[in-house]
C-alpha positions as CSV (number, residue, x, y, z in Angstrom):
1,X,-6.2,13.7,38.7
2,X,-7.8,10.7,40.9
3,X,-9.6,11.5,43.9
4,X,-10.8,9.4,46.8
5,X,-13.5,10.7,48.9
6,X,-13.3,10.0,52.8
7,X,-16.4,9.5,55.2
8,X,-15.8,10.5,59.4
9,X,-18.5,10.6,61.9
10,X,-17.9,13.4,64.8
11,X,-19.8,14.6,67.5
12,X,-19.5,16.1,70.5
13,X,-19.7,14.2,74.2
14,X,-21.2,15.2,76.7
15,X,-17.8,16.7,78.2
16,X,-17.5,18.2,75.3
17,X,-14.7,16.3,73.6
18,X,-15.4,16.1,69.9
19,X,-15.7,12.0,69.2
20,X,-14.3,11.4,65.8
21,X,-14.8,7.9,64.1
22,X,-13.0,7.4,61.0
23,X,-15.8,5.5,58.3
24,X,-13.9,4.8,55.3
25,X,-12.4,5.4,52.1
26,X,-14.3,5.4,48.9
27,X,-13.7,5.5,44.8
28,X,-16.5,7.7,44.4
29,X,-18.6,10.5,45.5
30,X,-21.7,8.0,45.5
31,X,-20.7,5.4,47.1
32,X,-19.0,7.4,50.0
33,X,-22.7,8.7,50.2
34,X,-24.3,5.2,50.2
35,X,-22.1,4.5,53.0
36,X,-23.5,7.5,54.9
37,X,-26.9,6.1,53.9
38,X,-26.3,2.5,55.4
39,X,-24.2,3.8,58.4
40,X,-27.0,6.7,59.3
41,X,-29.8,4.1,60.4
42,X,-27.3,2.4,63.1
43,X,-27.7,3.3,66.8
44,X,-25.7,6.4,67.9
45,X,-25.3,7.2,63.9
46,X,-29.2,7.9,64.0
47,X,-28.9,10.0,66.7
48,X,-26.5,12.7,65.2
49,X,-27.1,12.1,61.6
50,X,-25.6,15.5,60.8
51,X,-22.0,14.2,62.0
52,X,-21.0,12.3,58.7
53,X,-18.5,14.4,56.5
54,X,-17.4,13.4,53.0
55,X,-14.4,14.9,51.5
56,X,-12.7,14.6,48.5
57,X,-8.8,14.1,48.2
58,X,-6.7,14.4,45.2
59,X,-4.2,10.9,45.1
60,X,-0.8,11.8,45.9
61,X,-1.2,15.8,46.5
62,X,-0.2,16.6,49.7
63,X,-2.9,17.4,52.2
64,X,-0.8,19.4,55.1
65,X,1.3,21.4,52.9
66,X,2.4,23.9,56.3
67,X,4.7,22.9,59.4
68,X,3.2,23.0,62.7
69,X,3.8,24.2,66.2
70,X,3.5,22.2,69.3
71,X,1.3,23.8,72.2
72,X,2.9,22.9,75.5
73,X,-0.4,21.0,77.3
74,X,-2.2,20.5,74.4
């Protein structure tokens, strides 16, 4: 089965929101990786350099396979 491997950036501010940025989409493990590579030199990427998460997802598999409930204030 085909796989795609996604690259987000996330760290926390200061009032303690996480800040996620979504990177890309990528055929392979490695070039997901030489995208982290690349983006990890530019400013605020250097500074949190631990905030880049790759994950692999199987093409058309369902992700979210569970309803959800709303939080009232959330």
């Amino acid at each position: 089965m085909a796989s795609v491997f996604v690259v987000q950036h996330v760290h926390s501010r200061d009032d303690g929101v996480e800040d996620v940025k979504f990177i890309g989409v990528y055929s392979s493990r490695q070039n997901a990786e030489a995208a982290v590579a690349r983006l990890s030199r530019l400013p605020g990427f250097a500074d949190a350099p631990a905030g880049f998460h790759v994950d692999e997802y199987r093409v058309d598999q369902d992700q979210w396979t569970e309803g959800y409930v709303a939080v009232a204030g959330a």
